[in-house]
N, C-alpha and C positions, 0 to 999 in steps of 0.2 A: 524193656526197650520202648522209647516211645518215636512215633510217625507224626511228621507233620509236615505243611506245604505254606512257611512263613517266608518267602522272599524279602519281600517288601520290609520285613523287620528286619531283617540280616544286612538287607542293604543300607538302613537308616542305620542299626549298631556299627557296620566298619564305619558309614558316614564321620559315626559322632565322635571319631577318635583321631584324628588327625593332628599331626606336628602342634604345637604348644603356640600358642601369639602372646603380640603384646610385648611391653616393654618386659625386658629381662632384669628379674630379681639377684641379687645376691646367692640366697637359697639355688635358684635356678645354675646360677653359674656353679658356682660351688659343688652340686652333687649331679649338674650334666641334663639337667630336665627341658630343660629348652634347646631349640637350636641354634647356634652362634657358629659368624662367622671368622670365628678367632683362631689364630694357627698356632700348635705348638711343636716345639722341635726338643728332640734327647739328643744329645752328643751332636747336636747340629741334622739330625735325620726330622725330617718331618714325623709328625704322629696323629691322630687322627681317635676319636674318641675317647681322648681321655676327662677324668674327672675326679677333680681336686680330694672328694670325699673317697675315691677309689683306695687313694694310699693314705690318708689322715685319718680318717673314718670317716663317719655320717655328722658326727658332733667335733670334729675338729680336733679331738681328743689324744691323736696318733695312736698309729699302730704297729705291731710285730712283725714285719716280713723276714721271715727265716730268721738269718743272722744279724739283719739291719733292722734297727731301732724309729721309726718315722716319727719323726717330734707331731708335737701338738701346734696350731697353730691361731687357736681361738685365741680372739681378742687382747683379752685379760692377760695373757701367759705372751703374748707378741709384745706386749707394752712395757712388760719387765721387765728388767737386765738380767743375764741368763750368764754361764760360766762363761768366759773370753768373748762376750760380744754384747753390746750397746742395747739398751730396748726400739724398738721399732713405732717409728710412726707413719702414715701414711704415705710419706715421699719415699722412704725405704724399703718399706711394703711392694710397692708400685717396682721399684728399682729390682727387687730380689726377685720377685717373678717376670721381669721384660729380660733384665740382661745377667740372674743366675750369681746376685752379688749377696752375700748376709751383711747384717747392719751398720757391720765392723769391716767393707769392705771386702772379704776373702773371698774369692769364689763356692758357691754351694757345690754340693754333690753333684755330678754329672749326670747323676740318674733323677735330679730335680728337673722337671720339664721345664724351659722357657718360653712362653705366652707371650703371642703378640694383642693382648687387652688395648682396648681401647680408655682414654679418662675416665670416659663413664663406668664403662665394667669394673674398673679398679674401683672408683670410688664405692660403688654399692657392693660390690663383694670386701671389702675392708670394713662398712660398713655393717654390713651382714654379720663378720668372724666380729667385730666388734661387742654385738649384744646376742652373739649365739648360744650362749647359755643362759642367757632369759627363756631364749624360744622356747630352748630346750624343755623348759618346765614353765612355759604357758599353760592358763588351764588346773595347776596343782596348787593347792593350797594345804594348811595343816591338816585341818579335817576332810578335805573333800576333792575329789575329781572329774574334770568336767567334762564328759561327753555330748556332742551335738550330733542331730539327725538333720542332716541337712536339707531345708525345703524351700523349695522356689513356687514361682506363679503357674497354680496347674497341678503342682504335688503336694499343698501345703497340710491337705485331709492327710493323704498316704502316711506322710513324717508324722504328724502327729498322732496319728494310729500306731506306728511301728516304738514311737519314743513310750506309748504308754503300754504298749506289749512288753519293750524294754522292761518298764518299772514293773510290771507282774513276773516276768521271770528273773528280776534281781530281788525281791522279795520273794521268790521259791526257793532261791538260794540261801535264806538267812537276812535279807538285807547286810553282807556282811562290812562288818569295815577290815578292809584289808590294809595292811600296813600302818595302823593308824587313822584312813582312809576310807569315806564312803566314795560310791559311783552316782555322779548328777547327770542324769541325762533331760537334754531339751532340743527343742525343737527351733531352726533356728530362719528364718523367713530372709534371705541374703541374695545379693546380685554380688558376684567375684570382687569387686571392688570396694566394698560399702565398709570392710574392715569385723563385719561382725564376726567373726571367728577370732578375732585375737589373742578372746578367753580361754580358747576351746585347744582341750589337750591332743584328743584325736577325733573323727568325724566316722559317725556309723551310718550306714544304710543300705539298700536294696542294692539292684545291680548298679555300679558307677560308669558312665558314661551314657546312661538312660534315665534313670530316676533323678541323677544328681545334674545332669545336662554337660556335656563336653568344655562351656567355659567355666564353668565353676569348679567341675575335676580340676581342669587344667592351671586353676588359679589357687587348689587347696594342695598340691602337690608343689610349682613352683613356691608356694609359703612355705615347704617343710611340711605341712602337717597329714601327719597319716589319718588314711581310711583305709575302712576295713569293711566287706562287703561282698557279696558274690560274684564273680565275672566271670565270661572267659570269651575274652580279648587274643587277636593274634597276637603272635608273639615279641612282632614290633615294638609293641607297647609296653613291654616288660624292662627295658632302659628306659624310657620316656617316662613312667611311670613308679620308679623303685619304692616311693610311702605306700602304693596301695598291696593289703594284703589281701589276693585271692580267696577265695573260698568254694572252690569248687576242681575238678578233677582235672588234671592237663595234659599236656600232649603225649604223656606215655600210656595213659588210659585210655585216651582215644586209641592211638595207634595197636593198643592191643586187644581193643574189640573189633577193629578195622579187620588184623591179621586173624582172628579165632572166626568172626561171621562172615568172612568177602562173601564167601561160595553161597551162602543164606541169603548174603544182599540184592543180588544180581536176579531179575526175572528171566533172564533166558539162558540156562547155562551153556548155549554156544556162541554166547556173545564176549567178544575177547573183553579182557578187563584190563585196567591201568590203572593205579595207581600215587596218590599224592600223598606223602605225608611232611613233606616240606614244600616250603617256599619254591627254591629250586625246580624240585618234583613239578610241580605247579609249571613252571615257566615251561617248562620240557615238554609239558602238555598241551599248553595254548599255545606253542610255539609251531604244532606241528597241523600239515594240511587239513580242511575241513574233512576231505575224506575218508582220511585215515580216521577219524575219530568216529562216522557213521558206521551204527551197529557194534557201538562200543560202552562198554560200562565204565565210567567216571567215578572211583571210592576215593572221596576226595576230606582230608582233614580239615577243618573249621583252621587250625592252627597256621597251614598251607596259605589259606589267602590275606593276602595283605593290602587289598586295597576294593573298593566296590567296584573298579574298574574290570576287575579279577572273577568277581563273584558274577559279573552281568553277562560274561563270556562265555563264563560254565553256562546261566541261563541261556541262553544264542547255540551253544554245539548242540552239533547233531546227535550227541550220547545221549545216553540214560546219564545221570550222573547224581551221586549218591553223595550229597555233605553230612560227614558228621561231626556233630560237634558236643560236648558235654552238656547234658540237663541240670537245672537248676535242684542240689538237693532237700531242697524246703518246699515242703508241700502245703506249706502256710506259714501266714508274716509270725505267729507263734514258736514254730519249729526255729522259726530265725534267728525273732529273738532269743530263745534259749540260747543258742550258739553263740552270739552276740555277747550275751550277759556271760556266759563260763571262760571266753575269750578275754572279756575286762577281768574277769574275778582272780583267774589263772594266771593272767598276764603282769596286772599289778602284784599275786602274789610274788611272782616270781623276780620281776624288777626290782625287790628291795624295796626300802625306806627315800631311799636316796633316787627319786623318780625323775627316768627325762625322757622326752619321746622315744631318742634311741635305744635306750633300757629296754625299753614296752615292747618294742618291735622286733627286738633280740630275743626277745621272751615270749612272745606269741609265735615267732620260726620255731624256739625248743619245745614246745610247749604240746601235749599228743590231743588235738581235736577230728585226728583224722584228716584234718587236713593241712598242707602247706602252701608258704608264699615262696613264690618263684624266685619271688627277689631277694628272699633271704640265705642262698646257698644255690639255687641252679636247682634246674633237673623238679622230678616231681619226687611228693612223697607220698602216702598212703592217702588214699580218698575215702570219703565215708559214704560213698555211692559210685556208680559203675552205670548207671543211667546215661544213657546218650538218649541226645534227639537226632532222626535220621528226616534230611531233609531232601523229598525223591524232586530233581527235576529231570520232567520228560520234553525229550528234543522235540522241536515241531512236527505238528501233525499225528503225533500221537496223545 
């Protein structure tokens, strides 16, 4: 278990992660990473959080719900002519998602949501499903795979040190080619807009939303393009965010060293204790008089707070109050990259010949590093460390 008194950094990590800006992509609309303020309604019921990629897949591709069949609806296969109905172009595209029509006129399925999109949205998400199977296998070529470490002004030493850690621990491995397939990793010097990622299949590096800086996340996510990297981010971020795949231990590990050490945590054991391991929890707590909380112990989950607003309050009560949150389990940029490199080598093995980001991503969720992506199924899986950082803030005056 490790001790430490990093406010000021806690404060700047929730800082740098905040709602998504900026003009809205295709990608963005499509699998829900930004926020819009577009309405959709089922059966005429309003609905509220849904995303396109939710019931098609992540690649357009459809999927199996139960009994129901969900077509595909990437580009190339909309533009076709399909059994009893007309191929689709952009005006009927547009028409089938506002008012629930297919191209052939007949009404869609009731359980097809109706979006009130604006021209613009319509046209970049049609444009999007259009070349989404390019995207798909951005980055892939016959021989080779292209991984970026992403570096900006201020990191561009760090990226490059971690990309050639990279290349030593994918030559421990064999240098292998998997699938026909080597791993390219580079280093890649970008500001969110400049385009230089276009080549790039997925984006590795250190924690994301600090190393890689909050617009450039928020610009490699809106693009589709996954990262893969250590973090742990509340759990807002985990819709905002569905490409990046965690690497470190989440809210059920916390909460069950929270439950096994309370009684260890506390310096006065007749100091009443309370409790957060949700959001909720949280609100319950700051909600309640300054007094009630003097001569009180705060065991409060990293996962609980959602906002620096949150985190400065706990710093302000008159508690003890105890944040825990998961430690980083790499105890050098080497440890990393090994895990890094076993993650490409497993992950394209596992993807098949027939390689597309969504593939990769399906396959690094299956895939046993010890650890899982939140986004890939819910809930946590097996961590490969139990490390927490315990971060003591003491109320005024003490």
């Amino acid at each position: 278990m490790r001790h430490c008194l990093r406010l000021v950094g806690l404060l700047g990590l929730l800082a740098s992660n905040g709602p998504a800006t900026g003009e809205e992509t295709g990608s963005a609309i499509f699998r829900g990473t930004q926020a819009s303020d577009r309405a959709a309604t089922i059966a005429g019921v309003p609905q509220a959080g849904l995303r396109c990629s939710g019931c098609h897949g992540r690649d357009a591709s459809g999927t199996v719900a139960g009994s129901a069949t969900i077509p595909p609806v990437d580009g190339r296969r909309l533009r076709e002519p399909a059994l009893a109905r007309p191929a689709y172009d952009a005006a009927l595209f547009a028409r089938a998602l506002r008012d629930g029509l297919r191209s052939n006129g007949r009404p869609l399925a009731l359980a097809m949501p109706r979006y009130a999109f604006d021209d613009a949205q319509l046209d970049v998400l049609w444009r999007f499903l259009s070349q989404i199977e390019t995207d798909e296998r951005r980055g892939v070529e016959a021989g080779r795979v292209r991984f970026a470490v992403a570096a900006r002004p201020g990191n561009r030493e760090e990226a490059e040190a971690l990309r050639l850690s990279l290349e030593r621990a994918w030559g421990a491995l064999g240098s292998p080619d998997v699938n026909g397939r080597r791993a390219e990793f580079v280093s890649i010097l970008a500001d969110p807009s400049s385009g230089a990622f276009d080549d790039v299949f997925a984006v590795l590096g250190s924690e994301p939303g600090t190393a890689f800086g909050t617009e450039l996340l928020d610009a490699l996510v809106a693009q589709g393009i996954p990262v893969v990297g250590p973090a742990h981010l509340p759990s807002r971020d985990r819709e905002r965010l569905p490409d990046v795949v965690w690497l470190t231990p989440g809210e059920s590990a916390v909460a069950d060293f929270i439950s096994r050490n309370a009684d260890a945590l506390r310096e006065g054991g007749d100091r009443a204790e309370r409790r957060a391991a949700s959001a909720r929890d949280l609100a319950a707590i700051l909600a309640l008089p300054q007094a009630d909380l003097a001569d009180t112990s705060l065991i409060v989950s990293i996962f609980a707070v959602e906002t620096p607003s949150d985190l400065q309050r706990l710093a302000e009560a008159p508690a003890e109050t105890l944040l825990v949150r998961p430690a980083s389990p790499f105890t050098s940029r080497d440890d990393l990259a090994d895990l890094l490199a076993r993650i490409v080598r497993d992950g394209l093995a596992e993807s098949g010949r027939d390689l597309t980001r969504t593939r990769f991503l399906k396959a690094v969720a299956r895939a046993t590093f010890g650890m899982r992506s939140p986004s890939a199924g819910g809930g946590d899986g097996p961590t490969s460390s139990t490390d927490v950082d315990v971060i003591r803030l003491r109320p005024a005056g003490r």
